[in-house]
FIKOLZA-1660 file (N, C-alpha, C; in steps of 0.1 Angstrom, whole numbers, plus 5000, padded with zeros to 4 digits):
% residues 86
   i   px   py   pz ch aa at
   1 1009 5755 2047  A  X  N
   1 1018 5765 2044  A  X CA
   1 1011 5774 2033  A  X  C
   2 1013 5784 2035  A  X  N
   2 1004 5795 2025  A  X CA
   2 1013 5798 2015  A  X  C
   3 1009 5792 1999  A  X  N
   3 1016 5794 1989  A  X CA
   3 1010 5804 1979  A  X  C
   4 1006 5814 1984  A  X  N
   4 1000 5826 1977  A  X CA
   4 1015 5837 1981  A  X  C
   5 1026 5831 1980  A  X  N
   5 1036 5844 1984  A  X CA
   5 1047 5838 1973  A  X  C
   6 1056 5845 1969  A  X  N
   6 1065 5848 1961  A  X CA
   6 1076 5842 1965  A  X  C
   7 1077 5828 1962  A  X  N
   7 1090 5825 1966  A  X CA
   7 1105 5822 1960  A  X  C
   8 1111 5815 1963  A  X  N
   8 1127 5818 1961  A  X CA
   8 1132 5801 1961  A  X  C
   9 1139 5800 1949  A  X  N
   9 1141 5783 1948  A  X CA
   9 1155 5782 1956  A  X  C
  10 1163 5795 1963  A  X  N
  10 1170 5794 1969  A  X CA
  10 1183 5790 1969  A  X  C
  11 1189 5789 1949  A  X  N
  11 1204 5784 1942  A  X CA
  11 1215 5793 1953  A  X  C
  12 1223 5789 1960  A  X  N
  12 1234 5791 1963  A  X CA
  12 1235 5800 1979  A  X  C
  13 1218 5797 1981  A  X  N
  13 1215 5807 1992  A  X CA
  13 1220 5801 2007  A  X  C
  14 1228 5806 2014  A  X  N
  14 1229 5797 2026  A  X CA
  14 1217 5796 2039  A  X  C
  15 1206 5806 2036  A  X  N
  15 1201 5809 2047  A  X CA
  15 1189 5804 2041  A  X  C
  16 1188 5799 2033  A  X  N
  16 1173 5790 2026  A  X CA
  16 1163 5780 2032  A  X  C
  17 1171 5773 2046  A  X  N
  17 1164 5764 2049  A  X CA
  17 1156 5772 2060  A  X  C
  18 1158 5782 2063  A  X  N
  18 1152 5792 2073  A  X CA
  18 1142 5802 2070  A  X  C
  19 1145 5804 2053  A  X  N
  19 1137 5810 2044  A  X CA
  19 1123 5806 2044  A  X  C
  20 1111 5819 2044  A  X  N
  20 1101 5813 2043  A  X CA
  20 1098 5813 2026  A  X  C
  21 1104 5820 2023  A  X  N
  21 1100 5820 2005  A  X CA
  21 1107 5813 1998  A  X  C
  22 1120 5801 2005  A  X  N
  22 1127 5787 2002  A  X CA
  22 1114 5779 2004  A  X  C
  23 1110 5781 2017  A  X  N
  23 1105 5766 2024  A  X CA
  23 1093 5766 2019  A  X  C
  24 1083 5778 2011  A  X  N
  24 1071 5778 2004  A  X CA
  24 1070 5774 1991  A  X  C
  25 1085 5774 1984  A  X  N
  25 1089 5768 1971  A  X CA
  25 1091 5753 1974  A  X  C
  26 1097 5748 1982  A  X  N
  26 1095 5737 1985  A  X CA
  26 1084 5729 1984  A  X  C
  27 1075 5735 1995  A  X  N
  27 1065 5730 1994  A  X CA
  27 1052 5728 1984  A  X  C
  28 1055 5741 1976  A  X  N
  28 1049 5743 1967  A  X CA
  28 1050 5729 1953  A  X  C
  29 1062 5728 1953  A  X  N
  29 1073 5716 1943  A  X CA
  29 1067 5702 1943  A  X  C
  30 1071 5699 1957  A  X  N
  30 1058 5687 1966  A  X CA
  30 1047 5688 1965  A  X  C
  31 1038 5696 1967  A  X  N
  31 1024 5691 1961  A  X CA
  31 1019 5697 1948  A  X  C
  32 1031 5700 1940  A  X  N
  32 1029 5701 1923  A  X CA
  32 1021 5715 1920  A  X  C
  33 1021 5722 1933  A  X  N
  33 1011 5737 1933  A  X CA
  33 1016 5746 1922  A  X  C
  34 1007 5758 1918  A  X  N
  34 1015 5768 1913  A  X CA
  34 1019 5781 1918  A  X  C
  35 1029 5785 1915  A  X  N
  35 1037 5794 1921  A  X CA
  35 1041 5802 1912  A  X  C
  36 1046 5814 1919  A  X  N
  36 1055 5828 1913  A  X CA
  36 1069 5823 1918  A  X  C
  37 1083 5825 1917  A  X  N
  37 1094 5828 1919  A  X CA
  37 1101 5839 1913  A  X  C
  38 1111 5839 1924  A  X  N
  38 1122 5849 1918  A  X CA
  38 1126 5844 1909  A  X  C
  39 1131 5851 1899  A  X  N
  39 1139 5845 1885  A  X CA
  39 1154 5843 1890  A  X  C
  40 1158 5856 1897  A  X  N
  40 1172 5851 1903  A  X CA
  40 1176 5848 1916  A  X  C
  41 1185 5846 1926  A  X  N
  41 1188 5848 1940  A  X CA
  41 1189 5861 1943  A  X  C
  42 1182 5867 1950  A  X  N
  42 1180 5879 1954  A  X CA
  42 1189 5886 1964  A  X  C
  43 1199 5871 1968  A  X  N
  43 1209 5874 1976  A  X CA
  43 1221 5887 1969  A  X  C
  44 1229 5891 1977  A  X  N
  44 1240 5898 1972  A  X CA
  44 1253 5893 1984  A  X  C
  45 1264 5887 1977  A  X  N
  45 1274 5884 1983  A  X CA
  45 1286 5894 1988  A  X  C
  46 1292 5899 2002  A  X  N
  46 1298 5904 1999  A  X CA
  46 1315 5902 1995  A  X  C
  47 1324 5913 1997  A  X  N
  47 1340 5905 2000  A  X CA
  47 1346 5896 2007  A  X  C
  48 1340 5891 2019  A  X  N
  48 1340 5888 2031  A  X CA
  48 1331 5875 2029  A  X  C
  49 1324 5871 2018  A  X  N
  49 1318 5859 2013  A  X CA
  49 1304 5859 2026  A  X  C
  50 1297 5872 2032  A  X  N
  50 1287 5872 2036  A  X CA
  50 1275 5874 2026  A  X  C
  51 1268 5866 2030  A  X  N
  51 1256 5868 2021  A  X CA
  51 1243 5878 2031  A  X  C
  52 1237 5887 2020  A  X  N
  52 1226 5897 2026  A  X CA
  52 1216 5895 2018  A  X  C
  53 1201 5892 2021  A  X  N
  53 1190 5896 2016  A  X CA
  53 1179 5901 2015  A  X  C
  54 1171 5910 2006  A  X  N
  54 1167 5920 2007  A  X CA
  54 1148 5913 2013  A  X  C
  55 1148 5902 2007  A  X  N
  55 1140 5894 2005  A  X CA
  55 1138 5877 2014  A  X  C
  56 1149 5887 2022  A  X  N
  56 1146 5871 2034  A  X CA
  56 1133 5876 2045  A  X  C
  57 1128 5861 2045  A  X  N
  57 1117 5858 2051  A  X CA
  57 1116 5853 2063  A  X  C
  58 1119 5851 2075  A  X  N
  58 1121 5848 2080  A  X CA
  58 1112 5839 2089  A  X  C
  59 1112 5822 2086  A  X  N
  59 1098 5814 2090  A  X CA
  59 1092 5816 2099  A  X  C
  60 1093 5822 2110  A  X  N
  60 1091 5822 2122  A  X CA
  60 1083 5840 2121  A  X  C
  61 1086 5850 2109  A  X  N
  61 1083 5864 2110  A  X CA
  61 1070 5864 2101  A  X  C
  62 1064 5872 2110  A  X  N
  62 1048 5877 2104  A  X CA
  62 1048 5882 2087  A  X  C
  63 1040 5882 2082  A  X  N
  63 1040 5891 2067  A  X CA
  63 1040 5903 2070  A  X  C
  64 1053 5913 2066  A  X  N
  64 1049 5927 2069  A  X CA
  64 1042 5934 2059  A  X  C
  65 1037 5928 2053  A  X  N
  65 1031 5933 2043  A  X CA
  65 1016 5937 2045  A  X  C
  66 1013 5922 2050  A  X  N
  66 0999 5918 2061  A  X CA
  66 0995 5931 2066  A  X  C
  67 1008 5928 2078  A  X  N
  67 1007 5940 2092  A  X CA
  67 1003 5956 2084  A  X  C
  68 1016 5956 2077  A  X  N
  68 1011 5971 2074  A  X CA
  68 0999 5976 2071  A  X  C
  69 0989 5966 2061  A  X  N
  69 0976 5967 2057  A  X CA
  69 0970 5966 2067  A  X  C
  70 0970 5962 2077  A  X  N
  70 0963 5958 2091  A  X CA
  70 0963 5974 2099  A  X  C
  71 0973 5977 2102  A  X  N
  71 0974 5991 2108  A  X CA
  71 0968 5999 2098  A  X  C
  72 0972 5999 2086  A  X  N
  72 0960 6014 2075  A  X CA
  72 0948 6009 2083  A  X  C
  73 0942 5999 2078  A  X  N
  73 0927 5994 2083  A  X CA
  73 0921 5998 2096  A  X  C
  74 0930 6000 2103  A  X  N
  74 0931 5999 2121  A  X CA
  74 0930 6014 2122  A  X  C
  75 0940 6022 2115  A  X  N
  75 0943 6038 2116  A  X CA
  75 0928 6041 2109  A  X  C
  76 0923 6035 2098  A  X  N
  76 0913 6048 2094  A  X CA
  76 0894 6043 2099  A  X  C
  77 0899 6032 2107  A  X  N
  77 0883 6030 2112  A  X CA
  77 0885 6032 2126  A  X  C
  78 0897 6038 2132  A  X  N
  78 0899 6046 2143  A  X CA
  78 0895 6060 2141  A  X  C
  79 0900 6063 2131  A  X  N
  79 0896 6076 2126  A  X CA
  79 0880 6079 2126  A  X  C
  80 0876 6068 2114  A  X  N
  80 0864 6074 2115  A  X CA
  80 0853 6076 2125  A  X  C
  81 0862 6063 2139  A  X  N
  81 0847 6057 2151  A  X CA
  81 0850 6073 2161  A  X  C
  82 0863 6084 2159  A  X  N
  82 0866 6093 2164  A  X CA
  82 0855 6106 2159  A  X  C
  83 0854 6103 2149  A  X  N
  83 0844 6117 2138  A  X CA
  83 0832 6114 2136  A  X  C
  84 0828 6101 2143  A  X  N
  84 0811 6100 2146  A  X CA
  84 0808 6102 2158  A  X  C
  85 0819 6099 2165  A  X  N
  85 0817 6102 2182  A  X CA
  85 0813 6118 2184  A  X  C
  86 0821 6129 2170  A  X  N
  86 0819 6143 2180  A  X CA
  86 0805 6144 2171  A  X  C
% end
C-alpha cells in the first residue's frame, strides 16, 4: 500500500473502511511508518445526518492527481512529436 499520500484517521467517518486515505492510515499505524494526516475529518455532516467528502478516496479509484500529471505529460510530448514532424 503506498503511504506517500495524505491520509485520514477517519474519527466519526462512516465511509472510512472504504477510504483509501483511512485504509493508508491504517496501514501506515501497523507498520509504525511515517505519515501526514488530516488534523480534522474532512467530512461535513448534513441535516439529514448524511455525511459528504471532499477528500474521499475511493480504494478501488486511481490517483487523480497521478492521472492529471499523466495527461499534461501526454498533451505536451504530443505536442512536441507534432512540431518536429512539420
Amino acid at each position: 500500500m503506498n503511504l506517500d499520500i495524505t491520509t485520514c484517521k477517519g474519527e466519526g467517518c462512516k465511509a472510512k473502511e472504504s477510504c483509501r486515505r483511512f485504509l493508508t492510515y491504517k496501514e501506515a499505524v501497523l507498520n509504525d511508518a511515517d505519515r501526514i494526516w488530516l488534523m480534522s475529518p474532512p467530512y461535513k455532516t448534513n441535516e439529514d445526518d448524511k455525511q459528504s467528502c471532499e477528500m474521499y478516496w475511493a480504494e478501488t479509484q486511481t490517483n487523480p492527481a497521478k492521472e492529471e500529471r499523466n495527461k499534461r505529460i501526454h498533451n505536451r510530448t504530443t505536442s512536441r512529436n507534432i512540431r518536429t514532424q512539420h
